[in-house]
C-alpha positions in Angstrom: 0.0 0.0 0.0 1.9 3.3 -0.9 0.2 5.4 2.1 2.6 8.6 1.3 0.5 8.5 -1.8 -2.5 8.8 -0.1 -1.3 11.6 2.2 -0.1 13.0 -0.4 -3.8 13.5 -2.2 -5.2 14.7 0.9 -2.8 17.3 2.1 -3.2 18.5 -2.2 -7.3 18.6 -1.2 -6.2 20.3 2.1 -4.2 23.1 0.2 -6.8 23.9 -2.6 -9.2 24.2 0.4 -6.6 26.9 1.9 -6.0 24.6 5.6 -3.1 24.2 7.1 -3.6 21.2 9.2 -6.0 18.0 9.6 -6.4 16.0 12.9 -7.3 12.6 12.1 -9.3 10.5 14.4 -11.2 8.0 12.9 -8.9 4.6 13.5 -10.2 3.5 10.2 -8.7 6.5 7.9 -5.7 6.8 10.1 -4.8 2.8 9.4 -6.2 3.9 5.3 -3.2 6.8 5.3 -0.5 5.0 7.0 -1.5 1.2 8.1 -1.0 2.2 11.4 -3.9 0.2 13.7 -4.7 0.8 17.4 -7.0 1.8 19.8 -5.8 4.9 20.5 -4.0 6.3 17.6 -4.6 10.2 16.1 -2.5 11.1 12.7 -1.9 14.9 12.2 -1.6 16.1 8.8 0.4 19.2 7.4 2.5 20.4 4.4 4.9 20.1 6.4 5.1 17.3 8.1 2.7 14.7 9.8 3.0 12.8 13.3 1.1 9.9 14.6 0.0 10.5 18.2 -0.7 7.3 20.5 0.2 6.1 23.7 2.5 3.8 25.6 1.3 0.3 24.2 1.6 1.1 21.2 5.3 2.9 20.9 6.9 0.6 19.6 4.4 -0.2 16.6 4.0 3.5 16.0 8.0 4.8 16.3 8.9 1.9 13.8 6.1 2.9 11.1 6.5 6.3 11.3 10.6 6.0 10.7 9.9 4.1 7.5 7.4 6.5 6.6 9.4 9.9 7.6 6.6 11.0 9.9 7.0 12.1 13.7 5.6 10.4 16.9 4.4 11.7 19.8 3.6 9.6 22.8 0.8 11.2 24.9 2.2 11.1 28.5 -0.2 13.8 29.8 -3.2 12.8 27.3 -4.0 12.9 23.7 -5.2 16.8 23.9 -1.7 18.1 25.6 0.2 16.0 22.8 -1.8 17.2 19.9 -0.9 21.0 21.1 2.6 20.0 21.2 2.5 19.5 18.0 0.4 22.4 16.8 3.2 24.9 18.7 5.7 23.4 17.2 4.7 23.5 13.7 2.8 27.2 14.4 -0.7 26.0 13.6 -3.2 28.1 14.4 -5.9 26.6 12.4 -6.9 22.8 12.3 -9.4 21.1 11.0 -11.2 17.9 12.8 -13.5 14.5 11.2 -16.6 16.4 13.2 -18.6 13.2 12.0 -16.7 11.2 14.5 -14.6 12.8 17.1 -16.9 12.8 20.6 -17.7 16.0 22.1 -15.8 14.4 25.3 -12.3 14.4 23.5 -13.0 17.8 20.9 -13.4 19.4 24.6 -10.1 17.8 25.9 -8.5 19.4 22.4 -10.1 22.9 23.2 -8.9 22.9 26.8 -5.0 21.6 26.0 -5.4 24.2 23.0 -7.4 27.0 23.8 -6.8 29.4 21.0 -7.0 27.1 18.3 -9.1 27.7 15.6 -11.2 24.5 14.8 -12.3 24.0 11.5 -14.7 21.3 10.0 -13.1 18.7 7.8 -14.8 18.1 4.7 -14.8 14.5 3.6 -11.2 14.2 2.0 -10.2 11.1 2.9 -13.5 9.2 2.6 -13.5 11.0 -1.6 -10.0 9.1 -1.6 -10.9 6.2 0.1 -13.9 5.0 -2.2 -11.9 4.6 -5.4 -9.7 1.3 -4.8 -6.2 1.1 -6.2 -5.4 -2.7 -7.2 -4.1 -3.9 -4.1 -7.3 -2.7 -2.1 -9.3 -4.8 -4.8 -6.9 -7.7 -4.2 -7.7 -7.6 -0.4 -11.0 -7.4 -1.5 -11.3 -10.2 -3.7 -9.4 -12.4 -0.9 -12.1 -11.4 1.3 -14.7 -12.8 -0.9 -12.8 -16.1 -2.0 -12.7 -17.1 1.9 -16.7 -15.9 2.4 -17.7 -18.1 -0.4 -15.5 -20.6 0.0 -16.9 -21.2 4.1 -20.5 -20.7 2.7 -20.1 -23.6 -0.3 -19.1 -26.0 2.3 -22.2 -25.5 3.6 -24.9 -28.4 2.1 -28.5 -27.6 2.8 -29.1 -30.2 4.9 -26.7 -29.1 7.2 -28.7 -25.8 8.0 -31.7 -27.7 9.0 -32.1 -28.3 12.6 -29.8 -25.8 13.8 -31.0 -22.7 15.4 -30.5 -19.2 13.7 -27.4 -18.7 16.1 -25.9 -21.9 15.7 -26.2 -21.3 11.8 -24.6 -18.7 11.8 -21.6 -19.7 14.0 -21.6 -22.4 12.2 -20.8 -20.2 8.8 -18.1 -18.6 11.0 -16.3 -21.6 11.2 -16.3 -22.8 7.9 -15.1 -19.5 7.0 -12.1 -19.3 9.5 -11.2 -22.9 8.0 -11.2 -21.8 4.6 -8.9 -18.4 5.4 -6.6 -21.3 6.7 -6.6 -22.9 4.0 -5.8 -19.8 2.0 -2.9 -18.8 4.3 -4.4 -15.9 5.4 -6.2 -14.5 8.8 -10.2 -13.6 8.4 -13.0 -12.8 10.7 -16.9 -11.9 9.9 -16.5 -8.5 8.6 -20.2 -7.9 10.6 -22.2 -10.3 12.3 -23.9 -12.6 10.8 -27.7 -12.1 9.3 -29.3 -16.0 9.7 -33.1 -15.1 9.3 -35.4 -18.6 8.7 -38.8 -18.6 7.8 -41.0 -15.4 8.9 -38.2 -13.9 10.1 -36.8 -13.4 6.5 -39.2 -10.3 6.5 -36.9 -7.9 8.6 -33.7 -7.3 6.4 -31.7 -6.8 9.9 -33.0 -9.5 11.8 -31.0 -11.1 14.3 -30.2 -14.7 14.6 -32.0 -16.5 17.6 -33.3 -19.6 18.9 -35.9 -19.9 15.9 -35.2 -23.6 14.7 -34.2 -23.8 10.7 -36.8 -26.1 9.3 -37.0 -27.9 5.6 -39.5 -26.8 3.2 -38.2 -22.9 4.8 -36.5 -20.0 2.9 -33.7 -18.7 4.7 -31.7 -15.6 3.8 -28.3 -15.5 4.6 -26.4 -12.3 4.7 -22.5 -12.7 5.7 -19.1 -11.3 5.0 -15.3 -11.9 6.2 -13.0 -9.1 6.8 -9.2 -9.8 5.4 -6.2 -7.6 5.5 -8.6 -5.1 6.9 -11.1 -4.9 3.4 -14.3 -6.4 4.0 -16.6 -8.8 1.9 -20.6 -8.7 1.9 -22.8 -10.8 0.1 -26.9 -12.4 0.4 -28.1 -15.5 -1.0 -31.5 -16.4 0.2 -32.2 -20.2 -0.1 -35.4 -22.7 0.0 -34.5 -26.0 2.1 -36.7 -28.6 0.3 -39.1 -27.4 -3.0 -40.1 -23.9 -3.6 -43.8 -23.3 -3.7 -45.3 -20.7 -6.5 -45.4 -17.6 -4.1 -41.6 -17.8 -2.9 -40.7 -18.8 -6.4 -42.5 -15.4 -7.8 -41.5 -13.0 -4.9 -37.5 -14.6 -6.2 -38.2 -14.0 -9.5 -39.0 -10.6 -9.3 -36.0 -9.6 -6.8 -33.5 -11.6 -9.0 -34.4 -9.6 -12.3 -34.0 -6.6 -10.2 -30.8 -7.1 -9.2 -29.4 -8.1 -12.2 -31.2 -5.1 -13.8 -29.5 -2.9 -11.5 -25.7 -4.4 -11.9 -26.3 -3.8 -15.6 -26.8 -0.2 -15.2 -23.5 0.1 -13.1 -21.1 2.3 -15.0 -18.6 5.2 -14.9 -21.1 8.4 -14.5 -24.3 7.1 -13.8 -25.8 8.0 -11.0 -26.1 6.3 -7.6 -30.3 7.1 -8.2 -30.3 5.8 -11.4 -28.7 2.4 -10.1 -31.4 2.1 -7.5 -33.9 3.2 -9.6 -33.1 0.1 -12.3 -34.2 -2.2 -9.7 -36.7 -0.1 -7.8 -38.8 0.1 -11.0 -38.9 -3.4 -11.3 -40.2 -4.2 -7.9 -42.8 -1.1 -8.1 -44.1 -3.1 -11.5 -44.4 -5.7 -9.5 -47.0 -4.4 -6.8 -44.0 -4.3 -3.9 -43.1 -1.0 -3.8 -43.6 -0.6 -0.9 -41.9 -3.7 0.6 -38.9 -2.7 -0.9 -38.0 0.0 2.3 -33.7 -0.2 2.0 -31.2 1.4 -0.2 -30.3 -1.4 -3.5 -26.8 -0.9 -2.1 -24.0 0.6 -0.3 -20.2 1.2 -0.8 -18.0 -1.0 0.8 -13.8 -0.9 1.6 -12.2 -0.8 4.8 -16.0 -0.5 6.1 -19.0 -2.5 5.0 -21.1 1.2 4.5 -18.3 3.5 3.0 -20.1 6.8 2.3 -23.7 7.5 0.8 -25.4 4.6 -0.2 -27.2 3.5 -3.7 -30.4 5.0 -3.0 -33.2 7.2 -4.2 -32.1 11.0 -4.8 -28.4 10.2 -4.6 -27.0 12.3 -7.6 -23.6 11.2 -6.9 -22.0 9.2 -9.6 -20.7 5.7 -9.9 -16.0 6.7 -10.7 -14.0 3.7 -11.7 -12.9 2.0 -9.1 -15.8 1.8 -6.8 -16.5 -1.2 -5.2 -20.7 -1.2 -4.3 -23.4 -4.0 -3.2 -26.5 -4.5 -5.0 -28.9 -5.9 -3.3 -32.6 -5.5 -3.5 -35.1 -7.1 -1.8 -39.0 -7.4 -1.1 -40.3 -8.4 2.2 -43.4 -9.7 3.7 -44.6 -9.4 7.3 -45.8 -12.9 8.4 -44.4 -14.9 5.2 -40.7 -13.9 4.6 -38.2 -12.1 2.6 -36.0 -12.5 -0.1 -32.8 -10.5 -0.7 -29.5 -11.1 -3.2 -26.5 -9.4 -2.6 -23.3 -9.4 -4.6 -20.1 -7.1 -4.9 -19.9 -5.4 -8.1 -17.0 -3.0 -9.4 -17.0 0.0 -11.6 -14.9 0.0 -14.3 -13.8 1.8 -17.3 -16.1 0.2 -19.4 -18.9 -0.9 -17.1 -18.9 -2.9 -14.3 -17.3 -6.3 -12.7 -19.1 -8.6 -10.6 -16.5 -9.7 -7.9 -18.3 -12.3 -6.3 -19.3 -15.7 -8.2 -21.6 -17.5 -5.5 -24.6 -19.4 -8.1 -28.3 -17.7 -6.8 
């Protein structure tokens, strides 16, 4: 990962945007800019020069990346604020900008009180705009990440489901998926927990798995992921345990021709409305509007939801490079749902679909 690169394109967003310095504070874009990962790790960005700030367990970690990388460190002694104004005096900031979407009012009043005539300014979203385009060795992760989800879930016959309870099901995946990262050589864990919802309880799109017992002649909707060098997989596949009956095989129908209607219109330009719109339509048509209540999909990276989602009166547009779900769905109180997900690219050209799982 060349993470001087990176910096590199924000601090460039930073200068057209006249600031002088960012404070980063989300773990997940400090780890994106310099593969640093802790609990407790802050990454301030200037033109002329950056530091990570941490504390005493992870020194070691931190002084060893940041010589490679020809960045500072500062180990907060006195606290996180006092370390942070350190900095800021040394460098004669007078001026920095915060993530205000996720630092907690509890530490922003720590910063004010170690640095009390700083001016705080509110960071627009420059490393998230870098972050959603994915350079080839973030779509290598990626597709590792979906070789070892699929893998673990094709291990899994259908009569193997049956009997088990929601939970079990679903540790059960978990397993099968840890075994096939083995086999892969690499480490993986569920990149979110685990959807496992049989029967009924197919109708909420979130549902949590329980104690409801799996049962043949059931649908069952599966919606799972594993997380791999830190990029994450996400995928659906709703099943029938036994032989489909009219109604499940119509309410499938419909949501397949959807989806695929929607990957189709995936391309450089179009618009993330448009996208959810090509499937939207469809189930409208259909007479399910209105059991069709989620986005058709979201971005996905280093988080499973990276940025604004695939969804009606989004007018931003698809850039190569992207990496989104699709994923409608129509759901029923009382009867069930069905929802399929998949991973899908944006190209120069088009689209890819990166994961291969038959549905």
């Amino acid at each position: 990962m060349n993470f001087r690169h990176r910096r590199s394109r924000v601090l460039r967003a930073m200068q057209a945007a006249r600031v002088p310095a960012m404070l980063v504070s989300n773990p997940v874009n400090v780890a994106y800019l310099t593969g640093f990962h802790s609990s407790n790790g802050f990454l301030l960005l200037a033109p002329g020069g950056c530091a990570l700030i941490t504390d005493f367990r992870y020194e070691t970690a931190a002084r060893a990346l940041a010589a490679q990388q020809n960045m500072q460190t500062f180990i907060a002694k006195d606290g996180i604020g006092k370390a942070v104004a350190a900095w800021c005096r040394q460098c004669r900031i007078t001026k920095l900008a915060f993530e205000h979407d996720h630092l907690t009012v509890a530490r922003f009043l720590e910063f004010q009180k170690a640095a009390p005539r700083l001016t705080w300014l509110h960071a627009p979203p420059w490393i998230m705009a870098e972050r959603l385009v994915k350079d080839d060795d973030e779509l290598a992760c990626m597709r590792t990440a979906i070789a070892v989800a699929e893998k673990g879930f094709a291990t899994i016959r259908d009569h193997e489901w049956i009997g088990l309870t929601e939970r079990e099901a679903a540790e059960l995946l978990e397993d099968r998926i840890k075994a096939a990262a083995r086999k892969l050589g690499v480490h993986a864990q569920p990149s979110f927990p685990f959807i496992v919802a049989a029967g009924a309880n197919a109708a909420i799109p979130h549902h949590h798995p329980g104690d409801t017992v799996i049962h043949e002649d059931q649908m069952l909707t599966i919606d799972w992921g594993a997380r791999v060098d830190n990029y994450c997989s996400d995928m659906t596949r709703t099943l029938f345990l036994g032989t489909p009956d009219a109604h499940f095989k119509k309410i499938y129908s419909i949501v397949l021709k959807a989806q695929l209607a929607a990957i189709r219109a995936v391309k450089p330009g179009v618009t993330f409305k448009q996208i959810d719109a090509a499937a939207r339509d469809i189930i409208t048509a259909a007479g399910y509007g209105k059991n069709f209540g989620h986005a058709t999909g979201h971005r996905i990276g280093m988080d499973v939801h990276e940025g604004m989602k695939l969804a009606k009166g989004n007018v931003e547009r698809a850039r190569t490079g992207m990496v989104t779900t699709i994923e409608p769905g129509i759901y029923i109180p009382g009867w069930g749902g069905v929802r399929i997900e998949d991973m899908v690219v944006v190209t120069p050209r088009g689209r890819e679909v990166l994961t291969s799982l038959p549905k």
